[in-house]
C-alpha positions in Angstrom: -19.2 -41.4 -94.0 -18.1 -44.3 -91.5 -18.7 -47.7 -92.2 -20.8 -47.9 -89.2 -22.9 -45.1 -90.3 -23.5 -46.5 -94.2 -24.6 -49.6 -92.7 -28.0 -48.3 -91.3 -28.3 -46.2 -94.4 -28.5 -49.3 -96.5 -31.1 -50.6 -94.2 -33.3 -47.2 -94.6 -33.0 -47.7 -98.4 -34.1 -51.5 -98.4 -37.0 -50.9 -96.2 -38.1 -47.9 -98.5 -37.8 -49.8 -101.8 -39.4 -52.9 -100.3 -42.4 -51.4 -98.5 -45.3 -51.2 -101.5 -44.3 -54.3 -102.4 -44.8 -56.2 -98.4 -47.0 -58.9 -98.7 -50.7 -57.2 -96.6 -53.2 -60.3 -96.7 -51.2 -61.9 -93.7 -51.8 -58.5 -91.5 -55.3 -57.8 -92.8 -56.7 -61.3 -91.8 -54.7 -61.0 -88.6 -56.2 -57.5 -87.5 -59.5 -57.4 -89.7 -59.0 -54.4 -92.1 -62.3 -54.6 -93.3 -63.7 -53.9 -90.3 -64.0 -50.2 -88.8 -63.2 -49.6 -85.3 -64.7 -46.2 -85.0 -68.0 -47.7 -86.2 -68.2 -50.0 -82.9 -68.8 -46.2 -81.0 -72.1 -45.7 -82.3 -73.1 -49.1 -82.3 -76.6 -49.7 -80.3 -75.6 -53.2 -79.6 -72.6 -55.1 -78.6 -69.3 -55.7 -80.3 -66.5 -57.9 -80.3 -63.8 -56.3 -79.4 -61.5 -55.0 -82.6 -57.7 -54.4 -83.6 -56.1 -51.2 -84.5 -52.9 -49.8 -85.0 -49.8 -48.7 -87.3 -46.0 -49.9 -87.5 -43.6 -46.8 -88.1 -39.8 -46.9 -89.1 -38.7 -43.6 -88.8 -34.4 -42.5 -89.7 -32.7 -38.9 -89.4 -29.6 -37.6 -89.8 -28.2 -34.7 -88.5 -25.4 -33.3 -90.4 -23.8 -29.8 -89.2 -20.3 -30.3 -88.4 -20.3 -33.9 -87.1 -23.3 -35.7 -88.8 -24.7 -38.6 -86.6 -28.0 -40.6 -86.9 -30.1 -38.8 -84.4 -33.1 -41.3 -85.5 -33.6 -45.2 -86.1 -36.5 -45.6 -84.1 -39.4 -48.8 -84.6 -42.6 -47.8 -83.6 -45.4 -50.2 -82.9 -49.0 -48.4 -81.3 -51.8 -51.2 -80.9 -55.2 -50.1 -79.9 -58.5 -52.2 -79.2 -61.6 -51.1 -78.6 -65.6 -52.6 -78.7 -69.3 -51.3 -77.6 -70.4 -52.3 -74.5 -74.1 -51.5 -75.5 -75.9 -48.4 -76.0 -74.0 -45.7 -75.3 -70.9 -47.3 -73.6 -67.6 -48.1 -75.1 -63.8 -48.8 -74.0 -60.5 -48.4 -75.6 -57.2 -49.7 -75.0 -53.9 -48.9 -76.5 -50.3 -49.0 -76.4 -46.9 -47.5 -78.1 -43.5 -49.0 -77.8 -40.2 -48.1 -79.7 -36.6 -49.0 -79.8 -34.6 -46.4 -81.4 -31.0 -48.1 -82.9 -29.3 -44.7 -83.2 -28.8 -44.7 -79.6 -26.0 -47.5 -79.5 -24.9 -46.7 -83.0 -24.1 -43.1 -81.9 -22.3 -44.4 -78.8 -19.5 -41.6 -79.4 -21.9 -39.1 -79.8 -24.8 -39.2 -77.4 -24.0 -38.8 -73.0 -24.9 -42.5 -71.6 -27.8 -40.3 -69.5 -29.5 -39.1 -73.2 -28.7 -42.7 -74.5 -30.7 -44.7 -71.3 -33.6 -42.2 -72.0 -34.0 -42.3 -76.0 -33.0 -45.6 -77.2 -36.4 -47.4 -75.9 -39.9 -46.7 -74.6 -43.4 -47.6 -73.9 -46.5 -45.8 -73.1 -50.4 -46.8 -72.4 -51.5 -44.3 -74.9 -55.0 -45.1 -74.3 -57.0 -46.5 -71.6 -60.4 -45.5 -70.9 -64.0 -46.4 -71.0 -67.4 -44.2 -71.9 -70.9 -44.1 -71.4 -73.7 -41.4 -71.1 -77.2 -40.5 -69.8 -79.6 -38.1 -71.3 -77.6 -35.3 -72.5 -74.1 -35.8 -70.8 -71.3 -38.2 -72.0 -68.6 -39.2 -69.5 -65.2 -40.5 -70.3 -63.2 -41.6 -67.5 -59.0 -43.1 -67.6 -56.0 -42.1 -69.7 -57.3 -39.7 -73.1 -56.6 -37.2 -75.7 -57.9 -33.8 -74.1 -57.3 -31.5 -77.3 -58.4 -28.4 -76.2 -57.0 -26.4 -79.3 -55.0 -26.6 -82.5 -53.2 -24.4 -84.7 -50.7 -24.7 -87.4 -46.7 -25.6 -86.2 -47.0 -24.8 -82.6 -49.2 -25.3 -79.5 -51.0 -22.6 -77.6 -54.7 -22.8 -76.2 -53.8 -26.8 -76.4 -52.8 -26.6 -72.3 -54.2 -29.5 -71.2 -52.1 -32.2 -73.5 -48.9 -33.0 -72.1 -46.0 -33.4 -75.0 -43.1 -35.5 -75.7 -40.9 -32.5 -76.8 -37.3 -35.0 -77.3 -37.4 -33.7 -81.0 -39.0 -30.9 -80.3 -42.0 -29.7 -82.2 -41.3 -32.2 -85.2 -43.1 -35.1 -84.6 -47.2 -35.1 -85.9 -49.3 -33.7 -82.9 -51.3 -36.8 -82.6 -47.6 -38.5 -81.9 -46.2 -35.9 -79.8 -49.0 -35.5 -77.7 -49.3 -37.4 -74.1 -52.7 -38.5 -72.7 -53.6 -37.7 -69.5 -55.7 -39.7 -66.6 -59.0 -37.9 -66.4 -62.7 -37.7 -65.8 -64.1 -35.9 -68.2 -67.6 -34.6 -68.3 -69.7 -33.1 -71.7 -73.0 -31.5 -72.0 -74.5 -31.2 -75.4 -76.9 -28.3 -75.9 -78.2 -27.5 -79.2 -75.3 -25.2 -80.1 -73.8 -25.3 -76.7 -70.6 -27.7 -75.6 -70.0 -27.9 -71.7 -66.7 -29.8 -70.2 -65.9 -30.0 -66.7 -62.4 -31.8 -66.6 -60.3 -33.4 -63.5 -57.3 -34.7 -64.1 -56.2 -36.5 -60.4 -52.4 -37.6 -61.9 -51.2 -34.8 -64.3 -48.9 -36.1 -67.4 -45.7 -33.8 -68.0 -43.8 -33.0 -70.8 -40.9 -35.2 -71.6 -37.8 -33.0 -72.3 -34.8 -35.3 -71.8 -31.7 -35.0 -70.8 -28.3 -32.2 -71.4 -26.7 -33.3 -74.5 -29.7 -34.3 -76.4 -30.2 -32.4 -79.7 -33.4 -30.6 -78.7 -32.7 -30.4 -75.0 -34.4 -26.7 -74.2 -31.8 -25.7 -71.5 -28.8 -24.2 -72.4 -26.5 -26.6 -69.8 -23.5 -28.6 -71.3 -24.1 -32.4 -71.9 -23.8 -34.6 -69.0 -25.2 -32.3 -66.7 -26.9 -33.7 -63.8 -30.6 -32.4 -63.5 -32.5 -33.6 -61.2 -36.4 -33.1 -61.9 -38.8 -32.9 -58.7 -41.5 -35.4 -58.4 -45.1 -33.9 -57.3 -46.9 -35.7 -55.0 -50.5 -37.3 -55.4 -52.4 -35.4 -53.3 -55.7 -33.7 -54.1 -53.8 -30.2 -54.1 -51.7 -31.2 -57.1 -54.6 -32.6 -59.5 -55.5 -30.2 -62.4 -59.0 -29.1 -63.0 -60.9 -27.1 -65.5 -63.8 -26.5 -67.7 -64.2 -25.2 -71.2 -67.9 -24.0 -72.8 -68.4 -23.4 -76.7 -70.8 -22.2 -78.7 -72.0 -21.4 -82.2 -72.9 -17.7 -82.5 -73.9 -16.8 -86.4 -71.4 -19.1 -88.2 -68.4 -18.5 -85.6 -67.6 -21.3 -83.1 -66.8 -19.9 -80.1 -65.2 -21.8 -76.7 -63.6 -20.2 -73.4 -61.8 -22.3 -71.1 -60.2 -22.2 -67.4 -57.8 -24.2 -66.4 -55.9 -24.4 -62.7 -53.0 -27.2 -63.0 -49.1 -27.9 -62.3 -48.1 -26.7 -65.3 -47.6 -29.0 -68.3 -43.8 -27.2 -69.4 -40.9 -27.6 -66.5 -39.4 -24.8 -64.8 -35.3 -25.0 -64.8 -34.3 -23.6 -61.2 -30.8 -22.8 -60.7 -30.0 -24.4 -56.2 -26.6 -23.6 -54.6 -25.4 -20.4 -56.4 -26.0 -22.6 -59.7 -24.1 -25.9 -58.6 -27.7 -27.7 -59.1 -30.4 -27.9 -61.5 -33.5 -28.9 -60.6 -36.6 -29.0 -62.7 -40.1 -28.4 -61.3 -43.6 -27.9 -62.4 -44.9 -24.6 -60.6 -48.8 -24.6 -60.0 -50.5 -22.2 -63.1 -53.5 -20.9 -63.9 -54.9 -20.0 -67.2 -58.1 -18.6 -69.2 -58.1 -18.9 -72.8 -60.5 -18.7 -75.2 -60.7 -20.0 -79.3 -62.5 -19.1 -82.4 -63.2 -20.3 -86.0 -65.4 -18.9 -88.6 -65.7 -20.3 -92.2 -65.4 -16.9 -94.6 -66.5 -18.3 -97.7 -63.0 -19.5 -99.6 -61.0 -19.0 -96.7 -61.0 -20.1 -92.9 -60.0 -17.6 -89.8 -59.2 -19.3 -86.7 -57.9 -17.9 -83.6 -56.3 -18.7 -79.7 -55.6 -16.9 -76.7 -54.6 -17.7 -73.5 -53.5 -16.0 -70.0 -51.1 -17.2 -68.2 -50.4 -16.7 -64.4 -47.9 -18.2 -61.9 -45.3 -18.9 -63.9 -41.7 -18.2 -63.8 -38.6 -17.5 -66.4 -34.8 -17.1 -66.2 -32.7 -13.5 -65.7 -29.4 -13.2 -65.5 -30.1 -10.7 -62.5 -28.0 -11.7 -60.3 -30.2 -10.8 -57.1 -32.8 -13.1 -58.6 -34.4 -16.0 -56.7 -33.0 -19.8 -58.7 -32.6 -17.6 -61.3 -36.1 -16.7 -62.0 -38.7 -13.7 -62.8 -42.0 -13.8 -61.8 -44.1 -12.9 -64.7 -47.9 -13.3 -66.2 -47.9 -13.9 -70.2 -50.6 -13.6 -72.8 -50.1 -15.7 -75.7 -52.1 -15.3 -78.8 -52.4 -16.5 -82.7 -54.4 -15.4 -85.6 -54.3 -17.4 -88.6 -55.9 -17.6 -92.2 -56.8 -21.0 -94.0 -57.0 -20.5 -97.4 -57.6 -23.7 -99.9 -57.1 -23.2 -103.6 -59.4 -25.3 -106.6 -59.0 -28.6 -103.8 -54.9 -28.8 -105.0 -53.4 -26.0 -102.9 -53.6 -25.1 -99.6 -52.0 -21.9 -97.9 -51.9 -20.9 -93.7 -50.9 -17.9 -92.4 -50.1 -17.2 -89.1 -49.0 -14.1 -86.5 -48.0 -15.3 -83.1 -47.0 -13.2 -79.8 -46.1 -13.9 -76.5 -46.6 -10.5 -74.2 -44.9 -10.8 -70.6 -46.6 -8.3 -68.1 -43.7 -8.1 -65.4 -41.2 -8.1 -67.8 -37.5 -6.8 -66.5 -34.7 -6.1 -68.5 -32.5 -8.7 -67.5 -34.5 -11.8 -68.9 -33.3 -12.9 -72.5 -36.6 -12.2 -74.0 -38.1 -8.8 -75.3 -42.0 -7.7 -73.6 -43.6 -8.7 -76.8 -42.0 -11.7 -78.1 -43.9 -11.9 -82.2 -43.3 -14.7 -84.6 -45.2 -15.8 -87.9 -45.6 -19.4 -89.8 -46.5 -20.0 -93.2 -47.4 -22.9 -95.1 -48.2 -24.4 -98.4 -49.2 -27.8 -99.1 -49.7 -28.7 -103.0 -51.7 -32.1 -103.7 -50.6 -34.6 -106.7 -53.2 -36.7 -107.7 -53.9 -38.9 -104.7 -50.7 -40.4 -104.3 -48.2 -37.4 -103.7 -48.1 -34.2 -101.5 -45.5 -32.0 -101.4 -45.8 -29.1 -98.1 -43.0 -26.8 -96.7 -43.6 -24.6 -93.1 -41.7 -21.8 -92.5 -41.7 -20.6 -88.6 -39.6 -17.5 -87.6 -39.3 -15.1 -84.8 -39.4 -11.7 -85.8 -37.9 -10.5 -82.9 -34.6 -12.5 -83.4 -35.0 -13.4 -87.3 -34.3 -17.1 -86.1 -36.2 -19.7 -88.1 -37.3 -23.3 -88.5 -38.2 -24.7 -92.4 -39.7 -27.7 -93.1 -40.2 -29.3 -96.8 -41.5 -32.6 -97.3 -43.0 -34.7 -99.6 -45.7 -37.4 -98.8 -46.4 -40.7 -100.8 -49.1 -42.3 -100.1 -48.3 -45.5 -101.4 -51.1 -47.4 -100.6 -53.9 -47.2 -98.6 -52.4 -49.1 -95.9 -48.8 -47.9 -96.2 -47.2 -44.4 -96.3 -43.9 -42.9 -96.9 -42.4 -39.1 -95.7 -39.3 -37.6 -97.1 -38.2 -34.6 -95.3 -35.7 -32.2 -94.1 -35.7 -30.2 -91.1 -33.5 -26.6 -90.9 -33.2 -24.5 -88.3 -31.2 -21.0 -88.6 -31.0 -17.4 -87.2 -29.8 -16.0 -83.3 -28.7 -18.5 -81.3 -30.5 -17.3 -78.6 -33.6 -17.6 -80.1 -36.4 -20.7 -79.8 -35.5 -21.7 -83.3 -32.0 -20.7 -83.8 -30.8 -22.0 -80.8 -31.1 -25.5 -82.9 -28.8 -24.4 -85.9 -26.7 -27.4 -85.3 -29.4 -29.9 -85.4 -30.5 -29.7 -89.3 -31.9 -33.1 -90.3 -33.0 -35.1 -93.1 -35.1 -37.7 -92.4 -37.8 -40.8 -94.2 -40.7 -42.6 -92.2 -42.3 -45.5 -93.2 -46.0 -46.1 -91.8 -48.2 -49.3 -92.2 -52.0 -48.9 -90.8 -53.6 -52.0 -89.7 
């Protein structure tokens, strides 16, 4: 290893050894540990306002054939929020990050990936909530989780995603808020959610030379990504309505937007790249039902209006027109409160499917996972994801210590393997080990 690259090693190592051992009074008195934040929103009365947050360090290297730090990243997310009074509340919050592997891996990385990965910041939060008789109302920047399943995203369509490593990161990390008003109804057993989102969030991607860039364009390619206007034709809108029939909980959704994922399209002949975000539609609908021992859960969603490349050379930017339905099925199975076990089946099925795109019509995949608890402290997991189509994978051991309440540490690896033009296999150069450190406050 270079002596530029053992240096920040050394650093990962101190930090590790060191962190049950940091001195917490200073932080608690600063932020108020002992008090809970999420107890100001069902307070009748008034609060002061109250500090929330974590510090992350976060280090992975990449190793494949020339091994670089992809990851040296400080993360600081600060929240505050307070009741207003009965039924009203505000939050505010705020992530930013500096990420050393960017100048370290000078050599490496295209200046274009460096200028958009070494530093960020992002108003995570910013919103404020009250409610009359039987509707709540949130309105400004939130978490609009509209589903969630195990390793990957699919009736989740609202959240935007910060997909620069991929789909590695926790969701509640990767996921971008949107500016919305939201409106809920609470029936007995009925949810209703009408949801306008005036300035849509997109997913980040980055930039050609990246290591989980999705495009396959060399590095320094210039890609120029189309801004959309703020005009009332480009806000997304939707509603969602759930219910609890006989033990299953049941919700359907629709959903008109510009769509969350970027469309590569191929100007000139291919002498340009441009990336847009086409106007979608989609319906979807989720279920849950506790079975005794084990839990089934389920998404679906249909997709309309969007586009994907072909190599048919009579093809428009290098696009097909085609209407997907994506679906999962899963099993949640916990074992004596030690073991847990998920099994998944996944397919995408593209309606206007045409033998020149690089996908099959039914596109099938599965994920499995087992997580095994030690005492409180430890917790070992490892996810398997693979397409069956292409037998490309991703697997993903890692072992959590928690070593204190306040702090926790992740040891990990991520390995991807299989076809290289498949979703997972496409990575096989980008295999990673990697260690976080998290402090709560």
């Amino acid at each position: 290893m270079r002596p530029k690259r053992l240096l920040p090693l050394l650093l990962v190592l101190g930090l590790s050894a060191g962190a049950a051992t940091a001195a917490d009074e200073g932080l608690d008195d600063l932020f108020d540990l002992d008090a809970d934040p999420a107890a100001a929103s069902g307070a009748d009365q008034a609060s002061g306002p109250r500090v929330s947050g974590h510090a992350e360090f976060g280090a992975a290297y990449t190793w494949p054939d020339d091994g670089h730090w992809s990851k040296l990243r400080g993360r600081l997310e600060l929240g505050v929020g307070a009741s207003l009074g009965p039924r009203s509340r505000y939050k505010l919050s705020a992530r930013a990050d500096v990420d050393a592997a960017y100048d370290l891996e000078d050599g490496y990385y295209p200046r274009a990936v460096r200028r958009d990965q070494r530093s960020g910041f992002m108003i995570r939060e910013a919103y404020a909530d009250f409610g009359t008789g039987d509707w709540e109302f949130r309105l400004g920047r939130q978490h609009v989780v509209w589903g969630e399943m195990v390793g990957l995203f699919f009736a989740d369509v609202v959240s935007a995603r910060d997909l620069r490593e991929f789909y590695l990161p926790e969701f509640e990390a990767l996921r971008t808020p949107q500016w919305a008003v939201r409106a809920e109804h609470f029936g007995e057993d009925t949810h209703l959610e009408l949801l306008w989102i005036p300035v849509p969030s997109f997913d980040e991607v980055g930039k050609p030379g990246a290591d989980f860039y999705p495009f396959p364009l060399p590095a320094g390619t210039r890609v120029k990504e189309r801004d959309t206007s703020a005009t009332l034709s480009n806000t997304n809108w939707g509603l969602r309505l759930s219910r609890l029939i006989d033990g299953w909980d049941l919700a359907a959704y629709h959903y008109r937007s510009r769509d969350v994922s970027p469309t590569l399209y191929a100007l000139d002949g291919g002498t340009r790249f441009e990336l847009r975000h086409d106007r979608i539609q989609q319906t979807g609908f989720t279920l849950s039902k506790d079975l005794g021992s084990l839990v089934l859960k389920g998404e679906a969603v249909y997709t309309g209006g969007r586009s994907f490349s072909t190599t048919d050379p009579a093809a428009r930017y290098g696009l097909h027109d085609s209407d997907t339905l994506d679906y999962v099925v899963g099993l949640d199975i916990p074992v004596r409160d030690v073991w847990r076990f998920n099994l998944q089946y996944y397919e995408r099925v593209f309606y206007d499917h045409e033998r020149l795109m690089p996908n099959d019509r039914h596109e099938g995949g599965m994920t499995f996972l087992v997580n095994r608890s030690f005492g409180d402290a430890l917790e070992a997991e490892l996810l398997y994801v693979a397409s069956l189509n292409r037998s490309d994978y991703m697997l993903r051991p890692k072992l959590v210590w928690r070593i204190a309440p306040e702090w926790r540490g992740v040891f990990g690896a991520d390995l991807f393997g299989g076809r290289t033009d498949g979703i997972f296999g496409r990575y096989d150069e980008r295999d990673r080990v990697y260690i976080e450190l998290r402090r709560w406050f």
